[in-house]
KETIBA-493273 format. One line per 3 residues: their letters; for each residue x, y, z of C-alpha. Coordinates in pm, whole numbers. Layout:
// KETIBA-493273
A = X/Y/Z | ... $
//
This chain:
// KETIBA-493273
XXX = 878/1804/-23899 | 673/1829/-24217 | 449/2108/-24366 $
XXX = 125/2023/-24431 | -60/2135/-24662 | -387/2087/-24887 $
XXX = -516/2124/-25203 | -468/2475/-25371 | -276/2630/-25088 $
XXX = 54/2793/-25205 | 358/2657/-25118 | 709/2784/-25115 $
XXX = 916/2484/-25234 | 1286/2426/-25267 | 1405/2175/-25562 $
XXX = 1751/2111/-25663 | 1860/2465/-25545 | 1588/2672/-25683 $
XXX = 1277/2798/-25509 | 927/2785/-25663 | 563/2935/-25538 $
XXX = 287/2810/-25633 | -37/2592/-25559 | -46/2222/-25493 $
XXX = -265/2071/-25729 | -128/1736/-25557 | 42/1531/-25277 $
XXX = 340/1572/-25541 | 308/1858/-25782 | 329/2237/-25756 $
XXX = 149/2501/-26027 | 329/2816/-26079 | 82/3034/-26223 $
XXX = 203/3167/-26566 | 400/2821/-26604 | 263/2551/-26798 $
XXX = 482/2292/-26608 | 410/2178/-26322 | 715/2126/-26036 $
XXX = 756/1756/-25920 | 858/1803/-25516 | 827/1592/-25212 $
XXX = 702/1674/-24874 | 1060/1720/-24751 | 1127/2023/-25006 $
XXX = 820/2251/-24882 | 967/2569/-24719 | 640/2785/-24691 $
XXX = 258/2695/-24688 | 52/3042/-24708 | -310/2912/-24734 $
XXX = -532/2884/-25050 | -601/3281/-25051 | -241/3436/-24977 $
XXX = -213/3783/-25004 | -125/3884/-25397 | 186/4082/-25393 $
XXX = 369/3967/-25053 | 692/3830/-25116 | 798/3521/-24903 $
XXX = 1161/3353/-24903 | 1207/3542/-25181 | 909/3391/-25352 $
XXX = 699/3641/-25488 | 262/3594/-25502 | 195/3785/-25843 $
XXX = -208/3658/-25836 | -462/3507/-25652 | -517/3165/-25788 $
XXX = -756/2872/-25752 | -861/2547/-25968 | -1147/2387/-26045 $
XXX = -1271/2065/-26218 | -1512/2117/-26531 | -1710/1822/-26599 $
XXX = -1601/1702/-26968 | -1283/1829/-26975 | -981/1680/-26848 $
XXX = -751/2004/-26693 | -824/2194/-26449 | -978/2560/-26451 $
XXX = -725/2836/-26377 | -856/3138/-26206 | -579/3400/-26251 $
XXX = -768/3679/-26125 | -950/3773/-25770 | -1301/3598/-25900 $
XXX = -1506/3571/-25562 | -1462/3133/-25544 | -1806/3122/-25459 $
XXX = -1923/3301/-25837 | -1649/3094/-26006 | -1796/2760/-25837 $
XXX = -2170/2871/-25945 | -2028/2936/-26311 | -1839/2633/-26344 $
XXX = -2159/2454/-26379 | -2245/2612/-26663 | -1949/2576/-26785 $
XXX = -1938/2183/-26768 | -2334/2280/-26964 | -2134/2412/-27262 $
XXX = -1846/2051/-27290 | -2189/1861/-27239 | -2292/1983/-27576 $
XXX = -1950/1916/-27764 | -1916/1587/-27575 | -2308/1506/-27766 $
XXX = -2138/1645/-28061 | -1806/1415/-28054 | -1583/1664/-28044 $
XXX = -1384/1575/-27728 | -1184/1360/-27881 | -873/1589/-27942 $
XXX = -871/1770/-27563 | -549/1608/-27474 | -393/1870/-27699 $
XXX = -544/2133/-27406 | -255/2181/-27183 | -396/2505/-26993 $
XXX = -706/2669/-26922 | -734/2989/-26750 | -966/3260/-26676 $
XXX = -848/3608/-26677 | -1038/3955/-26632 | -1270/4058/-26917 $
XXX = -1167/4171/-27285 | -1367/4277/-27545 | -1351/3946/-27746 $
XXX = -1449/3736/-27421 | -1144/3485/-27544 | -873/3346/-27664 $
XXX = -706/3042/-27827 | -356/3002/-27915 | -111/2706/-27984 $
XXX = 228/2681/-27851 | 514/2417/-27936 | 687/2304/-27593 $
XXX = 862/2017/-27513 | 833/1859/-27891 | 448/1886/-27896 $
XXX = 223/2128/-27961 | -15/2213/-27675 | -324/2460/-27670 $
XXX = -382/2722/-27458 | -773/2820/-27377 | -837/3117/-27177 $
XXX = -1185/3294/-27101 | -1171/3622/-27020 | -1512/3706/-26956 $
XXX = -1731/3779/-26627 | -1922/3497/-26491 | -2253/3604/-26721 $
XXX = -2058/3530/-27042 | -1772/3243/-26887 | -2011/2982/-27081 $
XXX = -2035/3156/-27420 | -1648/3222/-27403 | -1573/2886/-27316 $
XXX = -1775/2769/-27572 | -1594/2991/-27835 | -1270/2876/-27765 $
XXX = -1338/2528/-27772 | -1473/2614/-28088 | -1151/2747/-28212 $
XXX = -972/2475/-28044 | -1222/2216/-28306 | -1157/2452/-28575 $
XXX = -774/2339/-28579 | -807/1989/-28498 | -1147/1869/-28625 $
XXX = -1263/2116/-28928 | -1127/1958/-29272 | -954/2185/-29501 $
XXX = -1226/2223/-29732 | -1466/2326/-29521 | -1255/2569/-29332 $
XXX = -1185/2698/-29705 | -1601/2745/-29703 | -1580/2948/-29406 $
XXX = -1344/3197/-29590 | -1518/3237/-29813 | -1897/3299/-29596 $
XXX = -1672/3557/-29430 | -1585/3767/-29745 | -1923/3775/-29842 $
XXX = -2023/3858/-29472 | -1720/4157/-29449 | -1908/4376/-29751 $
XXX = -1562/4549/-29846 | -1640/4860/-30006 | -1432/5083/-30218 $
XXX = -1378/5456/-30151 | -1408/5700/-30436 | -1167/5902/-30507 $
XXX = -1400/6158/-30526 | -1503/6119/-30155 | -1131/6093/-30082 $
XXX = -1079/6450/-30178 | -1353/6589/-30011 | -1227/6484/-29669 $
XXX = -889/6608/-29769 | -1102/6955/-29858 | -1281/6921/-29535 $
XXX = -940/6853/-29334 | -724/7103/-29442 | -977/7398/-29437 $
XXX = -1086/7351/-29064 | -942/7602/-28830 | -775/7319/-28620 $
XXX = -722/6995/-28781 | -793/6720/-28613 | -811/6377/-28824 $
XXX = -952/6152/-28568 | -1268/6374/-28561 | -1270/6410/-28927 $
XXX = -1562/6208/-28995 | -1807/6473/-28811 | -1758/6737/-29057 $
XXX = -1893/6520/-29312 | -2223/6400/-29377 | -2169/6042/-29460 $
XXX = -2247/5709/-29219 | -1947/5546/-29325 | -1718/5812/-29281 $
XXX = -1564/5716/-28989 | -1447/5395/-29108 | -1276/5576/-29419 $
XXX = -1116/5792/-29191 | -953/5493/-29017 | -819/5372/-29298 $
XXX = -654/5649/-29400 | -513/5728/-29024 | -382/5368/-29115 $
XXX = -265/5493/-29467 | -11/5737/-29295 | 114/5540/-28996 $
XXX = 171/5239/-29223 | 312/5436/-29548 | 438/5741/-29427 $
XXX = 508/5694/-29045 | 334/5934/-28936 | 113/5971/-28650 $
XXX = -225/6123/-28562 | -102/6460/-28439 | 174/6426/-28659 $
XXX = -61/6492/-28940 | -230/6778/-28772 | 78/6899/-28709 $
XXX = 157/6914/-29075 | -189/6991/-29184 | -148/7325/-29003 $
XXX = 194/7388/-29162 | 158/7264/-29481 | -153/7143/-29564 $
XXX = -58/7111/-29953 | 187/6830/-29820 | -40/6665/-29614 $
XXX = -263/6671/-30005 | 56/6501/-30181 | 31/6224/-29925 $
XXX = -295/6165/-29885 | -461/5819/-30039 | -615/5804/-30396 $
XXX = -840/5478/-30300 | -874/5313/-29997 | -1146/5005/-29867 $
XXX = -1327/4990/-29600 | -1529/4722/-29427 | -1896/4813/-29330 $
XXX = -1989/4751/-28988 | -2253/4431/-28936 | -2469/4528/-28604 $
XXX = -2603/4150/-28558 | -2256/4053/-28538 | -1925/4111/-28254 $
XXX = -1677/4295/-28426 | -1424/3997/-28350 | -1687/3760/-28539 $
XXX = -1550/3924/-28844 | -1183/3953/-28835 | -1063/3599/-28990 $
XXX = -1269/3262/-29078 | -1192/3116/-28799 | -1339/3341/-28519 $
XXX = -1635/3321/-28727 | -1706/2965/-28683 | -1600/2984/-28323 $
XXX = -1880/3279/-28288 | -2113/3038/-28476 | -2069/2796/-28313 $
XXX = -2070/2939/-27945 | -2436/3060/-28040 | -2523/2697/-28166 $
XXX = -2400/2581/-27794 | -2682/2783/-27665 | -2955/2671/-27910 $
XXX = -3064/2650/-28294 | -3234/2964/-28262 | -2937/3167/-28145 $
XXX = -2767/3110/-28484 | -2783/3370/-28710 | -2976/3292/-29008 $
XXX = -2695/3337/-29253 | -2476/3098/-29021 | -2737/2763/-28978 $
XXX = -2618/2670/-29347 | -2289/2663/-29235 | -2272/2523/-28870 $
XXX = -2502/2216/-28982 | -2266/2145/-29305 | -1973/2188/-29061 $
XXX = -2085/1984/-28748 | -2146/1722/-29049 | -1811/1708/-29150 $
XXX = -1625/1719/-28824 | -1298/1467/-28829 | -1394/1309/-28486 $
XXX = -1013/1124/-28488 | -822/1122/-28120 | -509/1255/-28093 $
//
């Protein structure tokens, strides 16, 4: 006698000698999490059915349940939502309407046309940066892989950035991203350490009782000091090989050798407050930022941005793929 079974409960299936666990996202097909395949079985092959909410971590048939996992449809996109992580359904469900808010606004803007190049979507626990894009080659095509990792507040805003980033590859001419470049070097501010100010840290350093380099920056009065100090903690890992403590170590030692190796120049980025610090690490997280802000209104651009998302939105290649 059959299983049965329903939509999004995980199944234990057997399919040409191998077993597989995952979620039935069909009469037909299995999702593995982690997989970007799905498995092709028939009704006959099903070994196991352990709800939608099995318990993450019990092993069945030898089938292991790594997450808790659940889908759900997003109005203006094509695949499915992948919640990797124990998101209450009930907050993911309320969110997803937002969510399907934010491809509302690129659908208005046209910029649907390349989606089929979306493969995955998932939704992971939080990170600093709220997202992630990245494009994989698999099967002879290359696919994209969107993933929000945000709580429910900021799902929208993260979606909306990585859709961005998603346009940015398939949408954004060259010459425009070459724009974006070079908004993002004028944005950065790099700034050039003296090499007087150099040596006054080093004075600083190696007469304190107990070095310690990563507090370095608080015997000095300067508001940039910290981020000097990171570069040259950077200096020695990169150059030298040495570590942190490693240089305290020789700093107590032989604090004339730690002199012989310290930098003569270094540069150092000043920190932008109306800005994430992601906004500012390459060109193209700074049009995704800009344009995750334009998702939510004109307004929510930053003034030194609206030049560049309205130039950009203009010149959008709106070609299918």
């Amino acid at each position: 006698m059959a299983i049965k079974f329903g939509r999004d409960h995980f199944l234990v299936v057997e399919v040409d000698g191998k077993r597989h666990g995952g979620y039935a996202v069909g009469k037909t097909l299995l999702h593995v999490p982690g997989q970007e395949d799905e498995v092709r079985f028939s009704e006959s092959q099903v070994l196991a059915n352990l709800g939608p909410q099995p318990e993450a971590g019990a092993s069945v048939l030898g089938v292991k349940v790594d997450r808790v996992y659940s889908t759900h449809k997003i109005k203006g996109i094509d695949n499915l939502l992948e919640l990797r992580t124990k998101i209450p359904t009930d907050k993911a469900e309320a969110a997803v309407k937002e969510l399907g808010n934010v491809m509302r606004w690129f659908h208005g803007q046209k910029l649907l046309c390349a989606q089929s190049a979306i493969k995955v979507l998932h939704w992971v626990k939080p990170t600093k940066k709220g997202y992630e894009y990245k494009k994989v080659f698999s099967k002879e095509e290359n696919r994209d892989v969107l993933t929000i990792a945000a709580d429910t507040m900021s799902a929208p805003q993260a979606l909306a950035q990585a859709f961005a980033a998603h346009c940015w590859e398939h949408h954004l001419p060259q010459r425009t991203r070459v724009s974006w470049m070079t908004l993002l070097l004028k944005l950065r501010h790099v700034t050039t350490c003296s090499k007087d100010d150099l040596l006054d840290l080093l004075d600083s350093y190696t007469k304190s009782e107990e070095p310690d380099i990563r507090s370095l920056h608080n015997l000095v009065e300067d508001e940039n000091a910290s981020l000097v100090v990171k570069t040259i903690i950077k200096h020695f890992r990169t150059v030298h090989g040495i570590a942190p403590a490693e240089i305290d170590m020789l700093c107590r030692e032989n604090p004339e050798r730690v002199g012989n190796l310290w930098p003569e120049w270094t540069t150092f980025t000043e920190v932008r407050p109306e800005f994430p610090a992601h906004a500012l690490t390459n060109a193209r997280n700074l049009f995704a930022y800009a344009i995750g802000c334009a998702v939510q209104g004109p307004k929510a651009i930053p003034k030194s941005l609206q030049k560049a998302v309205e130039v950009s939105l203009s010149k959008m290649e709106r070609k299918h793929i």
